[in-house]
N, C-alpha and C positions, 0 to 999 in steps of 0.2 A: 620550596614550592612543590606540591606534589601535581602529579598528573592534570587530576579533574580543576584544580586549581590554574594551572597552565592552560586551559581549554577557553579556562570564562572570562580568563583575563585577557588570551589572543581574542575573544568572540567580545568584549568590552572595550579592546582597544582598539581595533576592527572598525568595530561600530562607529566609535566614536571618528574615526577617520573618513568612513561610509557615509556620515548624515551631511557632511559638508558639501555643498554642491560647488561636481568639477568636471573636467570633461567627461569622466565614463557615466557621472550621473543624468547628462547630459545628451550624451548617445543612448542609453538605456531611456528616456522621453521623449528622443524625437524615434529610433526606432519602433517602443511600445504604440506612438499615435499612430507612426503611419500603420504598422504590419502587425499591430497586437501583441497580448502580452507574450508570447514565446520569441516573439521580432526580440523582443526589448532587454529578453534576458540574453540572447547571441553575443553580446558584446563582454556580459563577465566570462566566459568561459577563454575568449581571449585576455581578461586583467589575468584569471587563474592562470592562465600557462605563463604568463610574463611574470607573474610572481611567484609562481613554481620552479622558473628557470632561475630566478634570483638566487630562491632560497636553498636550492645546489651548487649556485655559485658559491656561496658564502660558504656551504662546508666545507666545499670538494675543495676552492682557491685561497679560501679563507680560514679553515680548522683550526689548525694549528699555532696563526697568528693571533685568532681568542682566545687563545687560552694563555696567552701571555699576563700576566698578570697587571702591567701596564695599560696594552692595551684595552684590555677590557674597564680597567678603569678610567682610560679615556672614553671608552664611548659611553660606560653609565654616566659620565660627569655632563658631555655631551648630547647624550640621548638624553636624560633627565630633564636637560636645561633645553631642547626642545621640547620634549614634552609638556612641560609646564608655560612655554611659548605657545604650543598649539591649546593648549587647554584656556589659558587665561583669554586668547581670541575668540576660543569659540563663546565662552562665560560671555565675553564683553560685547559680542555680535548678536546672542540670543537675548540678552539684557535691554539691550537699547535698541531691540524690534528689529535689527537690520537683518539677520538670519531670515529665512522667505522659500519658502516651497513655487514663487512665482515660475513662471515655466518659460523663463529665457531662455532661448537658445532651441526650443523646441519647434521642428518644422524642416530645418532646413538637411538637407543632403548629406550622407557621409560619402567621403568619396572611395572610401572601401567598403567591401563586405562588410556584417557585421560585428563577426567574431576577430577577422584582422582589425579592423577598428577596435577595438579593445587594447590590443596587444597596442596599437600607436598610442594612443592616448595616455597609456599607461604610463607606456617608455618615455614618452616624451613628456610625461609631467616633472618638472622641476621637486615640487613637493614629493613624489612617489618616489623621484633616485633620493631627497635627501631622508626623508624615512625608514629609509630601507637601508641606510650607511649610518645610521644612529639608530635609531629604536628599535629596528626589524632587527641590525646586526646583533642588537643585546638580548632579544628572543632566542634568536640561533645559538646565539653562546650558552645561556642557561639551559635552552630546552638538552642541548649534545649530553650533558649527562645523561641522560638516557637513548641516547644511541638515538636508533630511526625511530623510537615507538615516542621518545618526547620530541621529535622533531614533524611527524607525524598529527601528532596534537598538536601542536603549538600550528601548523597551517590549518589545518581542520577548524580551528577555534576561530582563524581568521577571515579564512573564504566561508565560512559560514553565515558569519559577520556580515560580510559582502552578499550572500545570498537572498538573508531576511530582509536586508531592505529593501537592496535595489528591486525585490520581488514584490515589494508590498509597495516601491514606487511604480514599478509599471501596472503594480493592477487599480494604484489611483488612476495612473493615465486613462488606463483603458474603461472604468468603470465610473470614475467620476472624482471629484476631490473632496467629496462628505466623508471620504473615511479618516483623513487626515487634516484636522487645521490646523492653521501657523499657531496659533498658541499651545496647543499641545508638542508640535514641531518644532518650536522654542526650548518650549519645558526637555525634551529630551534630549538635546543640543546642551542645556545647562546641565544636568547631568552629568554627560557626559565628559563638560569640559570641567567639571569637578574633580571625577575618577582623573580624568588626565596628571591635572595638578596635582594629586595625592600621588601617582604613580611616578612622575615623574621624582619628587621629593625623593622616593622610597629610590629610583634608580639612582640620582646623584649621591644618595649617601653609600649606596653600594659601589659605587664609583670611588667616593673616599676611603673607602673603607678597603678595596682592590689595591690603591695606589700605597698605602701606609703599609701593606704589606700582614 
């Protein structure tokens, strides 16, 4: 996988993690309603450092043990088979109408700031720690062949990811919902949880292919 390849896959699987509504998409519309769109964006800049401090975790406490040949193929076997878990959910939720830009959750109080809200919400998603110890781990391990400069892309490609939407959710909030319908918000939900399943495939077999040696 070269560089610019690395970039569109962290910014497509990103993505695909992004459209699914969870708490930070959540604080990012009830911020955006009350205090506008720059309110709304405060809250990524706290997922970015919760997911910046991860992805130093994993080199600085982790390096060494991805490059185990084992290892790593436990977690493509396991990352894969998430990933093709999260993909076939999102296929089967945008399928049968249940996927929904509806704006639950929006209105009520965060009881921090908004940038600290990010960082909670983050940490405290169940789904975020388990992504980040399977698929995020297999990013980190691939991108380290190239030192800081593919580790570097590989988050860039992600919080990027993070960027676009959640930018282009608070400026529906703030500006109206004609720019986004659920059928089009469907359609790139299926998408994506296509790419998902194709990728995940591609990491399980790299997982097999780790462990045989």
């Amino acid at each position: 996988m070269e560089l610019p390849l690395l970039f569109v896959t962290a910014f497509v699987v990103g993505l695909s993690g992004a459209l699914m509504p969870g708490p930070l998409m959540t604080v990012t519309i009830d911020c955006a309603a009350r205090c506008g769109f720059r309110s709304g964006m405060l809250p990524l800049l706290g997922h970015a450092a919760a997911e910046a401090a991860m992805v130093l975790a994993l080199v600085f406490g982790l390096s060494q043990v991805l490059q185990n040949g084992l290892v790593r193929g436990a977690i493509g076997l396991l990352g894969g088979a998430v990933l093709v878990w999260m993909g076939y959910g999102m296929g089967r939720d945008a399928w049968s109408g249940q996927a929904s830009l509806a704006l639950t959750g929006a209105g009520q109080q965060p009881r921090l700031a908004p940038v600290p809200t990010g960082v909670v919400v983050s940490v405290g998603n169940p789904y975020w720690l388990l992504w980040w110890a399977t698929v995020g781990a297999g990013f980190v391990a691939s991108s380290l062949q190239w030192g800081a400069v593919g580790l570097a892309t590989f988050y860039g490609g992600h919080i990027v990811s993070d960027l676009a939407w959640l930018s282009l959710v608070a400026a529906v909030i703030v500006t109206g919902r004609r720019l986004l319908s659920d059928k089009v918000y469907r359609g790139l939900i299926l998408v994506c949880g296509a790419f998902l399943v194709a990728l995940g495939l591609y990491f399980f077999l790299s997982g097999v292919s780790f462990l045989r040696g």
